[in-house]
C-alpha positions, 0 to 999 in steps of 0.5 A: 144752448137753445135760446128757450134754454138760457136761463142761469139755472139752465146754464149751470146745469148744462154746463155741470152735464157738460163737464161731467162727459168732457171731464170723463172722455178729453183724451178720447180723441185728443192727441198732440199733432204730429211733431209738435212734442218733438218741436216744443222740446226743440223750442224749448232747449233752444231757450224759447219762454212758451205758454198754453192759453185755452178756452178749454175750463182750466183744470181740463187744460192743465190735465191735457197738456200734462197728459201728453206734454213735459211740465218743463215745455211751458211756463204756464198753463191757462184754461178759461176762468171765472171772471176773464173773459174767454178768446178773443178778449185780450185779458187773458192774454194780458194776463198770462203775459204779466205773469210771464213778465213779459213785454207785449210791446217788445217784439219778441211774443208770438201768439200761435193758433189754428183758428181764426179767434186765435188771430184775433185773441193775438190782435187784440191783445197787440201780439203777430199771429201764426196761423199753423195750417194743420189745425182746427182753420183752413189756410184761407180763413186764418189769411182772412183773419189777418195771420201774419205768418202761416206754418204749413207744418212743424218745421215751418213754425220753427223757421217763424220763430227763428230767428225773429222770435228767439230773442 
């Protein structure tokens, strides 16, 4: 919004607008990139614990994923709720890996993302980063983020995350 238009009022209508036209066209042009269903499911059989973890307001991240996605591939589904701050802030991904009974510290979490606010939600919460280069970033910007891994496509991802991550 304008500067001119952020009062707290302002906000909650244009965010109400907002919702109403997300809510009403997010599969419009939305769709799982080439090869990912195919790599999560392989992931998945493989014995690999995944989560989703968005910006995107909750309810419309567990609509998309399951719009496109098996319930089974992924644990948890998180959007942006009130009261966590958004990507970068780590507590999100704090969060969800608390619920995940999972230790951030033990070397087997890997944080994947497109952008560079994804290499910095991974670093701030303490976990690698793999950039994948078919995403929202270029290769140069998720390199000058600090991604320790890049994926140039589906089948790269899966060779990062065997056999270092598997465990």
């Amino acid at each position: 919004s304008p500067e001119s238009a952020r009062t707290p009022d302002q906000l909650a209508a244009t965010l109400k607008e907002f919702d109403a036209q997300y809510g009403a066209h997010m599969f419009d042009k939305t769709a799982p990139y080439p090869g990912m269903a195919d790599l999560l499911a392989r992931l998945h059989e493989k014995g690999i614990r995944m989560a989703v973890y968005s910006n995107k307001a909750d309810e419309f991240a567990g609509d998309v994923v399951a719009r496109y996605f098996a319930p089974s591939l992924f644990e948890v589904i998180r959007g942006a709720r009130p009261g966590v701050p958004t990507k970068p802030a780590p507590e999100g991904t704090r969060a969800l890996m608390a619920s995940l009974g999972v230790d951030p510290t033990a070397g087997n979490v890997l944080y994947v993302g497109d952008s560079n606010v994804d290499v910095a939600t991974a670093h701030n919460a303490g976990l690698p980063c793999c950039g994948v280069l078919w995403g929202f970033r270029t290769r140069e910007e998720l390199t000058e983020a600090g991604a320790e891994y890049l994926a140039e496509d589906t089948q790269g991802l899966e060779k990062v995350v065997f056999p270092k991550f598997s465990e």
